[in-house]
Gaussian input, Z-matrix of N, CA and C with variables (Angstrom, degrees):
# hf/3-21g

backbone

0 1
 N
 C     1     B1
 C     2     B2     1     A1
 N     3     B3     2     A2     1     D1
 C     4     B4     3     A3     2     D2
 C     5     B5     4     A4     3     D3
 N     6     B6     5     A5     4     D4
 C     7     B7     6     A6     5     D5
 C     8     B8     7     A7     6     D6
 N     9     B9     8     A8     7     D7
 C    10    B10     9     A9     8     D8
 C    11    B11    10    A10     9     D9
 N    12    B12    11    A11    10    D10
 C    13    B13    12    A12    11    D11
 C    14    B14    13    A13    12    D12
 N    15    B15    14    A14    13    D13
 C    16    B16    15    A15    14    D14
 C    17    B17    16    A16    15    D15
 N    18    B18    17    A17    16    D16
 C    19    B19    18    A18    17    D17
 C    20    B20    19    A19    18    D18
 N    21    B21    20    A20    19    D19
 C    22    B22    21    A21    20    D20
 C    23    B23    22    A22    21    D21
 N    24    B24    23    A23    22    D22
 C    25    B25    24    A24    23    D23
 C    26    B26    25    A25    24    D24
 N    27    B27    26    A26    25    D25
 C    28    B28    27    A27    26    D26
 C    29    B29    28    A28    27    D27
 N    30    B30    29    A29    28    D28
 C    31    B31    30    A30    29    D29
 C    32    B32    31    A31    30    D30
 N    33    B33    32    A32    31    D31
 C    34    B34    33    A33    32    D32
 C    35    B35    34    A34    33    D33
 N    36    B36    35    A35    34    D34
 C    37    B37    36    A36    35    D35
 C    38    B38    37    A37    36    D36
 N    39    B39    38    A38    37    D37
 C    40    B40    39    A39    38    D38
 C    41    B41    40    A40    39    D39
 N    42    B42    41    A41    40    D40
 C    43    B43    42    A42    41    D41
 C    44    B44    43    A43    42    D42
 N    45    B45    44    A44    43    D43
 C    46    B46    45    A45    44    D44
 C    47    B47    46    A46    45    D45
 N    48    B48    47    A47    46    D46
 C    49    B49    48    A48    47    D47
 C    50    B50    49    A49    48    D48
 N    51    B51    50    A50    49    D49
 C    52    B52    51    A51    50    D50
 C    53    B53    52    A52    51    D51
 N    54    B54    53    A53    52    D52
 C    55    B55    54    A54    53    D53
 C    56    B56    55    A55    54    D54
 N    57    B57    56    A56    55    D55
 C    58    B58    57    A57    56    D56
 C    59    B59    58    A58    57    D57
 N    60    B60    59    A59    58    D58
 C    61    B61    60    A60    59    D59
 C    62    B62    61    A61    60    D60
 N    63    B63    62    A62    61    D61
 C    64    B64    63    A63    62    D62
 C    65    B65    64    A64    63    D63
 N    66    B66    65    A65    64    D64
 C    67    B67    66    A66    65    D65
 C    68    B68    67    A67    66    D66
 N    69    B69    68    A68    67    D67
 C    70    B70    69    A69    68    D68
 C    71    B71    70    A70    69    D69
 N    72    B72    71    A71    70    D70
 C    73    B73    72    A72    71    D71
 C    74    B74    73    A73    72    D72
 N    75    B75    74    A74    73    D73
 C    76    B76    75    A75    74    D74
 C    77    B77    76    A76    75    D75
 N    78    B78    77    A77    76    D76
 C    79    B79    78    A78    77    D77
 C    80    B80    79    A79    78    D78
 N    81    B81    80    A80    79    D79
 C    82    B82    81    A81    80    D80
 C    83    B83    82    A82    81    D81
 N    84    B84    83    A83    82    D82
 C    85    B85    84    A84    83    D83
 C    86    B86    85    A85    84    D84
 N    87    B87    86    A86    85    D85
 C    88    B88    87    A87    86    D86
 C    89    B89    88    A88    87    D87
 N    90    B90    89    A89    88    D88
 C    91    B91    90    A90    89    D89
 C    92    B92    91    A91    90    D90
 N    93    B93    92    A92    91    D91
 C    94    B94    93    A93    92    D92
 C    95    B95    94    A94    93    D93
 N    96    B96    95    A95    94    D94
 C    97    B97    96    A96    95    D95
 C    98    B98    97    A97    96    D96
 N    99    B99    98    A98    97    D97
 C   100   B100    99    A99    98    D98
 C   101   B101   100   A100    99    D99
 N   102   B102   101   A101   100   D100
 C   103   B103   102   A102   101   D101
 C   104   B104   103   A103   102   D102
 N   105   B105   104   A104   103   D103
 C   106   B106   105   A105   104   D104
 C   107   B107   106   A106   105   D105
 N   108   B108   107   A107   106   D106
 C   109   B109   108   A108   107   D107
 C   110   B110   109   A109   108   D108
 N   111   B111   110   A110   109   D109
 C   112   B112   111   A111   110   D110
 C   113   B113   112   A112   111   D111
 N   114   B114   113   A113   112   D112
 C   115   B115   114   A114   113   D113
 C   116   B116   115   A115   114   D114
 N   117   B117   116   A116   115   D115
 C   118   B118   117   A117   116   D116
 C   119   B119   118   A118   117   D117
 N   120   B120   119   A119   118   D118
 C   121   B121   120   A120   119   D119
 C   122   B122   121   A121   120   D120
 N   123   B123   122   A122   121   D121
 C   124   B124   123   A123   122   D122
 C   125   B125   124   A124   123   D123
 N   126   B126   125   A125   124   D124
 C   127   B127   126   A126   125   D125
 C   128   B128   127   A127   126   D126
 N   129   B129   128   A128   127   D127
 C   130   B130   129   A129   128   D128
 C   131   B131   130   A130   129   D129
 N   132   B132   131   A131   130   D130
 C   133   B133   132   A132   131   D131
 C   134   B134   133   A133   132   D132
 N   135   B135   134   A134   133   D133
 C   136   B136   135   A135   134   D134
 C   137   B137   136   A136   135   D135
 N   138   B138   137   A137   136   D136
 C   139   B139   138   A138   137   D137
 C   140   B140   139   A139   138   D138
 N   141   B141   140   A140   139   D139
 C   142   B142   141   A141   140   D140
 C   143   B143   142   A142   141   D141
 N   144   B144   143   A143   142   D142
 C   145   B145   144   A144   143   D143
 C   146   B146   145   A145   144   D144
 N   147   B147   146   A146   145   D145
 C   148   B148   147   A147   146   D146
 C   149   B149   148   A148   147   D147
 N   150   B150   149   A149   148   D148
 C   151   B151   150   A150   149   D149
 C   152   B152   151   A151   150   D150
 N   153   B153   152   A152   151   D151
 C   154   B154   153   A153   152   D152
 C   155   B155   154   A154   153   D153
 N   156   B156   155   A155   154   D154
 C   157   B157   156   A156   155   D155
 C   158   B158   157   A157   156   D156
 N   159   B159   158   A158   157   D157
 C   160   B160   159   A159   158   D158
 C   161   B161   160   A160   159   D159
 N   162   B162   161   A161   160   D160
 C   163   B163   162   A162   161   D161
 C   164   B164   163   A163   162   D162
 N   165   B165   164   A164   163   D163
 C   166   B166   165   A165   164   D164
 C   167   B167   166   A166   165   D165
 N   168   B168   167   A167   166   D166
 C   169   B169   168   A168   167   D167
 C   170   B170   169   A169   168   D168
 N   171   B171   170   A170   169   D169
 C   172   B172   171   A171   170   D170
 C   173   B173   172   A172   171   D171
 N   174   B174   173   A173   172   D172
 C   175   B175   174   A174   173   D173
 C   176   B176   175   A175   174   D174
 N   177   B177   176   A176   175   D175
 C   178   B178   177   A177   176   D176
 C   179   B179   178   A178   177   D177
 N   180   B180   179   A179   178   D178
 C   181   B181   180   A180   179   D179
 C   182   B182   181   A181   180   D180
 N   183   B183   182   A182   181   D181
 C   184   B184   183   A183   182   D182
 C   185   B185   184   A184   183   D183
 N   186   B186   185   A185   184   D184
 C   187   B187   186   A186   185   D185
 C   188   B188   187   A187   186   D186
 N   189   B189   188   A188   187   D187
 C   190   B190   189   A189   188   D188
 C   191   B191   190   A190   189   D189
 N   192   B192   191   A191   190   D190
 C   193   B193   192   A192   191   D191
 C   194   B194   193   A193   192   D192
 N   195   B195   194   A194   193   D193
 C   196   B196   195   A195   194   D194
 C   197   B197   196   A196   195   D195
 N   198   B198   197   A197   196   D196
 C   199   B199   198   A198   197   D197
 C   200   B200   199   A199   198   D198
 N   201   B201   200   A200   199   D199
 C   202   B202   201   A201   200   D200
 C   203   B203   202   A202   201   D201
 N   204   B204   203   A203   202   D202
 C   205   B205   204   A204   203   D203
 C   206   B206   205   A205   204   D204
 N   207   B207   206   A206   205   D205
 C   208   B208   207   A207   206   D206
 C   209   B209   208   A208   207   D207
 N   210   B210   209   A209   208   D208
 C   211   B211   210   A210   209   D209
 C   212   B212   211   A211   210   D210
 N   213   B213   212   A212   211   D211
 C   214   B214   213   A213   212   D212
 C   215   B215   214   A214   213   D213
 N   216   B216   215   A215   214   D214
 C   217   B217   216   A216   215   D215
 C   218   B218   217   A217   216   D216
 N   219   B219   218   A218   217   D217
 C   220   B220   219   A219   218   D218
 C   221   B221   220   A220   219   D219
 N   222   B222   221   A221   220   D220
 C   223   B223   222   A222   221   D221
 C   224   B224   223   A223   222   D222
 N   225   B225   224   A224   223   D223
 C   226   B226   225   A225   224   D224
 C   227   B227   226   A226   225   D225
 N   228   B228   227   A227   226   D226
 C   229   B229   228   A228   227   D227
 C   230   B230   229   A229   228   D228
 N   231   B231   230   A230   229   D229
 C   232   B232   231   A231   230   D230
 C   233   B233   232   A232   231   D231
 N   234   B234   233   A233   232   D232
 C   235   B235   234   A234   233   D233
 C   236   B236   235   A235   234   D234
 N   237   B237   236   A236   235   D235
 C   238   B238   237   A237   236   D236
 C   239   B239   238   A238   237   D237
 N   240   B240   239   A239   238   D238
 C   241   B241   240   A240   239   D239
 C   242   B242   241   A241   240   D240
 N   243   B243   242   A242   241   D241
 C   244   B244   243   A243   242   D242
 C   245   B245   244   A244   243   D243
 N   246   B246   245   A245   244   D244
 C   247   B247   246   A246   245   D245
 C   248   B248   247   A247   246   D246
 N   249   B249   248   A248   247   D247
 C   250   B250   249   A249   248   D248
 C   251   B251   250   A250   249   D249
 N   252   B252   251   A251   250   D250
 C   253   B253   252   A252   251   D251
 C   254   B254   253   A253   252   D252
 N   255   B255   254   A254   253   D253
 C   256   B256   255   A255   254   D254
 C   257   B257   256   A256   255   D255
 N   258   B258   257   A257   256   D256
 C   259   B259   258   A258   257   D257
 C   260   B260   259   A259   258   D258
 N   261   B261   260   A260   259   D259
 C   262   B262   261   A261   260   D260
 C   263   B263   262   A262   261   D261
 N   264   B264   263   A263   262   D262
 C   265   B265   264   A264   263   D263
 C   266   B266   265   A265   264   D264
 N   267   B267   266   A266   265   D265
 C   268   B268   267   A267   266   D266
 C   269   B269   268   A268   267   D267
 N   270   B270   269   A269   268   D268
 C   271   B271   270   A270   269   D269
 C   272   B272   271   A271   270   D270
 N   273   B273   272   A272   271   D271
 C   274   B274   273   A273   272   D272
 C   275   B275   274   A274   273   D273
 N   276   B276   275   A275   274   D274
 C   277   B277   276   A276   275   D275
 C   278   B278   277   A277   276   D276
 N   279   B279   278   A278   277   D277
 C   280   B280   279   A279   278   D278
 C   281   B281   280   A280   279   D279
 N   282   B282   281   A281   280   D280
 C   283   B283   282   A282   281   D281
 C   284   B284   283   A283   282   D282

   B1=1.4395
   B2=1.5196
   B3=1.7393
   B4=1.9285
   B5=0.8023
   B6=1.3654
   B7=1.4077
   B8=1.7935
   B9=0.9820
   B10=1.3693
   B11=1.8112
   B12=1.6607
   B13=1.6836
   B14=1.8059
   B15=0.7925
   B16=2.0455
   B17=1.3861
   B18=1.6154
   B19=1.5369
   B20=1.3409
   B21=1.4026
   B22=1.1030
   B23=1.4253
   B24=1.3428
   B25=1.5172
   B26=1.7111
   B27=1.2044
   B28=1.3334
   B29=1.7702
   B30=1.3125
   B31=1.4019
   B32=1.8928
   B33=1.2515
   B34=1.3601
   B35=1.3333
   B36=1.5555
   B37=1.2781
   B38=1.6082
   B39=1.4587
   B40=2.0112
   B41=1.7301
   B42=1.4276
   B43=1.2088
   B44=1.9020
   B45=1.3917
   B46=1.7072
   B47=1.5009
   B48=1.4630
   B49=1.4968
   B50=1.4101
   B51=0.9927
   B52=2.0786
   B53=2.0108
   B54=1.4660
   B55=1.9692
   B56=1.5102
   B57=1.5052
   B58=1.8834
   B59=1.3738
   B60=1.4666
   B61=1.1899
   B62=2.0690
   B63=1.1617
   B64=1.6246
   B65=1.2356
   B66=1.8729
   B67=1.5168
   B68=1.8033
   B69=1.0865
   B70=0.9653
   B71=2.0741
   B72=0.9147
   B73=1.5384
   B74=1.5673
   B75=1.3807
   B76=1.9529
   B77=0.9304
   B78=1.9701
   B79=1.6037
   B80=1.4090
   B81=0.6876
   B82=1.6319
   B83=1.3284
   B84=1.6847
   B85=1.3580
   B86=1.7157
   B87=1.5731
   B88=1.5702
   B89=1.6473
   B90=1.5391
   B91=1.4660
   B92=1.2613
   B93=1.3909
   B94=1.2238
   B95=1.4838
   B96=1.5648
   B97=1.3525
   B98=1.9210
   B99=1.3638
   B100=1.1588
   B101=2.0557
   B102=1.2836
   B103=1.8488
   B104=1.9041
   B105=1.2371
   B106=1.2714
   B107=1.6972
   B108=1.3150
   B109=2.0395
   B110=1.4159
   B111=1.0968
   B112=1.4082
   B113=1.5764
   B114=1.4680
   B115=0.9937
   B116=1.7396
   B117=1.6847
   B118=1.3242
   B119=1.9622
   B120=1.3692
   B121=1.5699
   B122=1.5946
   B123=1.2850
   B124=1.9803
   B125=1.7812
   B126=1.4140
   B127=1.4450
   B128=1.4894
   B129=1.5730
   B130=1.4218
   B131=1.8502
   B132=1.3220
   B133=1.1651
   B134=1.7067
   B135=1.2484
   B136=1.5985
   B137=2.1871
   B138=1.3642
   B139=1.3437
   B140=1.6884
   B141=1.1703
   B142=1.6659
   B143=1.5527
   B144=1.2583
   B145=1.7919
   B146=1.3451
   B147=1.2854
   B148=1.0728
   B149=1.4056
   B150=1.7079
   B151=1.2024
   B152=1.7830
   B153=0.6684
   B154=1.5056
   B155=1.6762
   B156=1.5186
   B157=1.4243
   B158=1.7500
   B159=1.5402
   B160=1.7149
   B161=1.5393
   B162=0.7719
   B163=2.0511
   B164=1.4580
   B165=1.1959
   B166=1.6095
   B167=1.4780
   B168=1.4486
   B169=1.5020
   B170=1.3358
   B171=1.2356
   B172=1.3008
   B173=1.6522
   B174=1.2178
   B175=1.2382
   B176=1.4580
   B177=1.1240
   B178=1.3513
   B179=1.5884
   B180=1.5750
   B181=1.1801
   B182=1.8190
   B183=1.3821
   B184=1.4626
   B185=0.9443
   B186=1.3427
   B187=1.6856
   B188=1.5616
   B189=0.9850
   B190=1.2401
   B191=1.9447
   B192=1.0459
   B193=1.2571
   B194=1.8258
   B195=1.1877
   B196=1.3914
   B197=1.6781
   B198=1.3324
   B199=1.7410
   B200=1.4860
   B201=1.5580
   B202=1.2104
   B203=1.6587
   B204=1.6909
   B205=1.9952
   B206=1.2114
   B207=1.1866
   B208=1.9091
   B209=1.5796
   B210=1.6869
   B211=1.6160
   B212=1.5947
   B213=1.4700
   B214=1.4201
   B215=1.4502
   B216=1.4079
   B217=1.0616
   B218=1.8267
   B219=1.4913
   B220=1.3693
   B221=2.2403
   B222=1.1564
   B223=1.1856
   B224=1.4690
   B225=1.3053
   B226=1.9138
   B227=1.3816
   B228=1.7047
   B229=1.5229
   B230=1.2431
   B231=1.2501
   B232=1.3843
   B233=1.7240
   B234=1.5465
   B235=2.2380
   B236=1.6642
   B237=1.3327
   B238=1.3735
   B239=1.6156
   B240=1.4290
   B241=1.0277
   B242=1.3036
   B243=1.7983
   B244=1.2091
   B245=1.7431
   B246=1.4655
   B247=1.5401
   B248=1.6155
   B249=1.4684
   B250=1.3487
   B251=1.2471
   B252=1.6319
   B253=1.2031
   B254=1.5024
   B255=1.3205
   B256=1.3715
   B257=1.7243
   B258=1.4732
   B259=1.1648
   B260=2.0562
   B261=1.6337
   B262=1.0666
   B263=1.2462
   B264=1.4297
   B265=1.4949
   B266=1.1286
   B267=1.2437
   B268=1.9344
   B269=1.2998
   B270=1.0625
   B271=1.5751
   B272=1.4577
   B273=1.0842
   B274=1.7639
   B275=1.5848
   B276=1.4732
   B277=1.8224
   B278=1.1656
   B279=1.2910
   B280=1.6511
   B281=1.5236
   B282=1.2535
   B283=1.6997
   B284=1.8552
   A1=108.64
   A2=100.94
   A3=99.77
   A4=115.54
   A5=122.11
   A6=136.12
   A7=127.98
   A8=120.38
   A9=104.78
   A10=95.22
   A11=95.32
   A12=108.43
   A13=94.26
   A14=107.03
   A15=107.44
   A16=91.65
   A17=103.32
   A18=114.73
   A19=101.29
   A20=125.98
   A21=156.47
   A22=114.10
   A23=124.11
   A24=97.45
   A25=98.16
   A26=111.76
   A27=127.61
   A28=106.26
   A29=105.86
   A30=100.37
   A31=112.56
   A32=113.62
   A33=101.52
   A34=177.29
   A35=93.12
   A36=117.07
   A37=92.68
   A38=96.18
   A39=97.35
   A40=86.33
   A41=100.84
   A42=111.98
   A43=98.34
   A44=112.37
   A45=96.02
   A46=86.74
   A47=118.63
   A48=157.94
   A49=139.15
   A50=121.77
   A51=131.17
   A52=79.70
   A53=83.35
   A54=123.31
   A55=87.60
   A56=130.43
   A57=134.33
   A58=84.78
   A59=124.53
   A60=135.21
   A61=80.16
   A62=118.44
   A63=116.64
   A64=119.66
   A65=108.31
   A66=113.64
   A67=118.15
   A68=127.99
   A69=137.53
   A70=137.11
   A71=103.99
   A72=122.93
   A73=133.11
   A74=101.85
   A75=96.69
   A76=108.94
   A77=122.10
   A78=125.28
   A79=95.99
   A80=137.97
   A81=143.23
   A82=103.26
   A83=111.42
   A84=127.98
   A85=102.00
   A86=106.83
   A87=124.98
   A88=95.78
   A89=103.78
   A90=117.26
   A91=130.37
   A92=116.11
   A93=141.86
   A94=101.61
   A95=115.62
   A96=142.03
   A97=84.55
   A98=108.73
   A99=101.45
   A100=104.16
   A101=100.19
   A102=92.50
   A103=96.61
   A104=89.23
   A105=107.17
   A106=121.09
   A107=126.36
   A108=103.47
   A109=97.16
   A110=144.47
   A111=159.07
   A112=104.39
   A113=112.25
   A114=99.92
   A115=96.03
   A116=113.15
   A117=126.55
   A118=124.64
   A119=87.36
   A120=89.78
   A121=107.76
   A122=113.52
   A123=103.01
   A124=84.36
   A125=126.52
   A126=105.02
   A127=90.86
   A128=128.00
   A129=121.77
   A130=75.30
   A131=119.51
   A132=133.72
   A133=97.92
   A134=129.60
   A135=127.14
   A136=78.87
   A137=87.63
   A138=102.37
   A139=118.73
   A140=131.12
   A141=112.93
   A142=88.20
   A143=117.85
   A144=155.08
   A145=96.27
   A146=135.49
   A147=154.88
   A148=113.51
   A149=124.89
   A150=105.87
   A151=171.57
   A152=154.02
   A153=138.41
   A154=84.74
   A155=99.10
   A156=89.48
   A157=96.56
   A158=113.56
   A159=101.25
   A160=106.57
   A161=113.36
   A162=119.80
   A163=91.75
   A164=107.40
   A165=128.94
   A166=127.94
   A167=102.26
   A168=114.21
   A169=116.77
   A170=138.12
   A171=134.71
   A172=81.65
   A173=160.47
   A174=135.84
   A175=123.24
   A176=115.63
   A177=128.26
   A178=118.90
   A179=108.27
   A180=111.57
   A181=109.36
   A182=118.39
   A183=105.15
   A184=93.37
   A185=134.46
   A186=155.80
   A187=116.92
   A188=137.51
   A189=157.44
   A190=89.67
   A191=157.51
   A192=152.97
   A193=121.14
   A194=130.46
   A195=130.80
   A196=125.68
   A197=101.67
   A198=79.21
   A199=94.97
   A200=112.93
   A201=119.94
   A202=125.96
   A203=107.36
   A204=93.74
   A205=130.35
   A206=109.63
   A207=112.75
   A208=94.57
   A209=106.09
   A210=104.94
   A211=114.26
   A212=118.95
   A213=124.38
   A214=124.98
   A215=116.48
   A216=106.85
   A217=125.50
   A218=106.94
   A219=90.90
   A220=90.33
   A221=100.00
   A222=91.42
   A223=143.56
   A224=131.09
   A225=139.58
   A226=104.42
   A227=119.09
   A228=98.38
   A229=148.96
   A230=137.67
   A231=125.21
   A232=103.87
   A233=80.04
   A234=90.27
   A235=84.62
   A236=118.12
   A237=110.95
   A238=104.49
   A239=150.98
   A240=168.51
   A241=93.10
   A242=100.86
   A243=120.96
   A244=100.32
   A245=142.38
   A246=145.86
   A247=93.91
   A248=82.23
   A249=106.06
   A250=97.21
   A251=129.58
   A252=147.00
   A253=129.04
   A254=140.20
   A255=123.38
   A256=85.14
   A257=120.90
   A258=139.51
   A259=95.60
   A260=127.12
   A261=97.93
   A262=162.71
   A263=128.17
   A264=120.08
   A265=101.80
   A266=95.89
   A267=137.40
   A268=103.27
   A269=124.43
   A270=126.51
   A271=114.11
   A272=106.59
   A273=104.95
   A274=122.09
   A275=83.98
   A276=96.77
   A277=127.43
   A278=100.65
   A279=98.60
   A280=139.18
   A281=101.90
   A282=98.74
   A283=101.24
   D1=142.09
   D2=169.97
   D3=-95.04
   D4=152.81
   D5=152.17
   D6=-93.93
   D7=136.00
   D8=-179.46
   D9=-117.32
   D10=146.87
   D11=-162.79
   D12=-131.49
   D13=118.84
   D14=163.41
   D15=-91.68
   D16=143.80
   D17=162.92
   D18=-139.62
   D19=163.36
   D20=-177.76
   D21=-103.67
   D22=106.53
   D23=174.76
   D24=-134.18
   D25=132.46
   D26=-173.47
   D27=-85.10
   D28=113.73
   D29=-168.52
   D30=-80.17
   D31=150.53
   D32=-130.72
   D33=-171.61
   D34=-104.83
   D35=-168.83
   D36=-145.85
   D37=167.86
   D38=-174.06
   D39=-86.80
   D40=179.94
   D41=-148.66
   D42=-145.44
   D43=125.71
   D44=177.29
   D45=-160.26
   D46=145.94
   D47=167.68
   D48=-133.31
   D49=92.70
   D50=-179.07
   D51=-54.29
   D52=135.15
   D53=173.33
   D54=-118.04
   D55=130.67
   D56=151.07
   D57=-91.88
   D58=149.42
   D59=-153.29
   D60=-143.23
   D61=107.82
   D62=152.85
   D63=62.01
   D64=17.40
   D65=171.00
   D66=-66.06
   D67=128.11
   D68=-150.01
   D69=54.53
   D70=6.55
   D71=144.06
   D72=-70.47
   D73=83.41
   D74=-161.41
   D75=-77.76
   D76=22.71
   D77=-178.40
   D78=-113.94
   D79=7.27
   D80=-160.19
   D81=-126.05
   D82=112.91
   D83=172.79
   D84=-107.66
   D85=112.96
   D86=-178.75
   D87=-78.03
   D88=134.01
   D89=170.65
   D90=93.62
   D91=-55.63
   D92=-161.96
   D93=-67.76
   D94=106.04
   D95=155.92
   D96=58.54
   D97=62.74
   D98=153.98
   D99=-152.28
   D100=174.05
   D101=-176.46
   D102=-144.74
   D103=141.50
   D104=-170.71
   D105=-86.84
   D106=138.36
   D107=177.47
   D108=-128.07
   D109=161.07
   D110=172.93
   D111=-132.80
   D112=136.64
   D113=153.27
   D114=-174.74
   D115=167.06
   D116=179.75
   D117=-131.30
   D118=133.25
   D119=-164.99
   D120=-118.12
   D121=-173.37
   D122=178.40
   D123=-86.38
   D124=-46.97
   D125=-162.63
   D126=-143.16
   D127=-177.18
   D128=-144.43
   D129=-98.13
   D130=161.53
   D131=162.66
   D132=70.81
   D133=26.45
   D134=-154.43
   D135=-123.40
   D136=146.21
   D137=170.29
   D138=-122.96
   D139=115.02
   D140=50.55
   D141=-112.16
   D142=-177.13
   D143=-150.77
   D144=-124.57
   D145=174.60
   D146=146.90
   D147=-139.14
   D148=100.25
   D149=155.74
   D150=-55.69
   D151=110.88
   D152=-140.39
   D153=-95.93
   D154=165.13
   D155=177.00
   D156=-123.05
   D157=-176.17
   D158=-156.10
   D159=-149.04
   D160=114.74
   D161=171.27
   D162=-92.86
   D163=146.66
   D164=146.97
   D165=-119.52
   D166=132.82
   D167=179.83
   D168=-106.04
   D169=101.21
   D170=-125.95
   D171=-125.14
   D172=-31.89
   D173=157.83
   D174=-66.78
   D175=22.48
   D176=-177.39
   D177=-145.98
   D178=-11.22
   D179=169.16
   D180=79.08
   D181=24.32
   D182=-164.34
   D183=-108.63
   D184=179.83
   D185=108.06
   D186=-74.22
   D187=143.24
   D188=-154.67
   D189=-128.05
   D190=86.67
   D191=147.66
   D192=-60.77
   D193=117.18
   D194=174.28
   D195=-129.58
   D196=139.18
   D197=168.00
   D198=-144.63
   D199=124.27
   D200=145.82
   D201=-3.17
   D202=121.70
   D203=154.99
   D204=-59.70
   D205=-17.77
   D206=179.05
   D207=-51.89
   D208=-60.89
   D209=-167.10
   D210=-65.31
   D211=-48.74
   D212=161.14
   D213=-29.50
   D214=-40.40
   D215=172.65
   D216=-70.89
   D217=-10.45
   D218=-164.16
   D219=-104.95
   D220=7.59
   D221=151.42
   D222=-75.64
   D223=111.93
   D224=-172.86
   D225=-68.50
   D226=133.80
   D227=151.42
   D228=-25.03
   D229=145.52
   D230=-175.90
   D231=133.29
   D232=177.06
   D233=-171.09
   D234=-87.68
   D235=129.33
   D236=156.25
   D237=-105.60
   D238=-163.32
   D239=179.31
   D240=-138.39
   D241=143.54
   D242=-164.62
   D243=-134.69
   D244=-176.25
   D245=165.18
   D246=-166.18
   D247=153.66
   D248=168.41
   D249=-136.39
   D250=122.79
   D251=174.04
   D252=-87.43
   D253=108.08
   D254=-173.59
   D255=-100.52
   D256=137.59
   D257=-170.24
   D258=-127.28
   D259=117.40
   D260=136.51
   D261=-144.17
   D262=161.98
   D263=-154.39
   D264=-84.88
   D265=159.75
   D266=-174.37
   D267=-87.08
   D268=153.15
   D269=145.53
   D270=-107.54
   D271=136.11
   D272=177.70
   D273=-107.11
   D274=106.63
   D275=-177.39
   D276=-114.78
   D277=94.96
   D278=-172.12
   D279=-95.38
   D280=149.66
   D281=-139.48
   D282=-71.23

């Protein structure tokens, strides 16, 4: 399931937002052998990206999302489009 999130980001200035990751979903295991990507563009499939970078708090189910003013600053007014990616990883065990 999606979620849709508006953010604000003041170009800039550093940048930080709490993500609840699968609170109330009793099928949804937060963390576990999976990795998270953030990132924001002017339009979806539009280059260049800006990444956010990401902590997880896994007894709480959060993401922690941030981005540096270095990167803030080279953001222009305007709607950009943003994602949050659940990606998940493998472990490789070989027999």
């Amino acid at each position: 399931m999606a979620s849709q999130y508006n953010l604000t980001i003041e170009a800039g200035t550093d940048f930080e937002t709490l993500i609840y990751v699968g609170l109330g979903d009793s099928g949804y295991t937060f963390g576990t052998n999976k990795e998270y990507v953030a990132s924001v563009r002017s339009a979806y499939g539009e280059t260049p990206q800006w990444s956010f970078d990401i902590k997880e708090t896994q007894s709480e189910n959060k993401l922690t999302i941030t981005m540096t003013s270095q990167i803030t600053t080279q953001l222009t007014t305007g709607v950009w489009k943003w994602d949050l990616i659940e990606k998940e990883t493998k472990e490789n065990n070989p027999s």
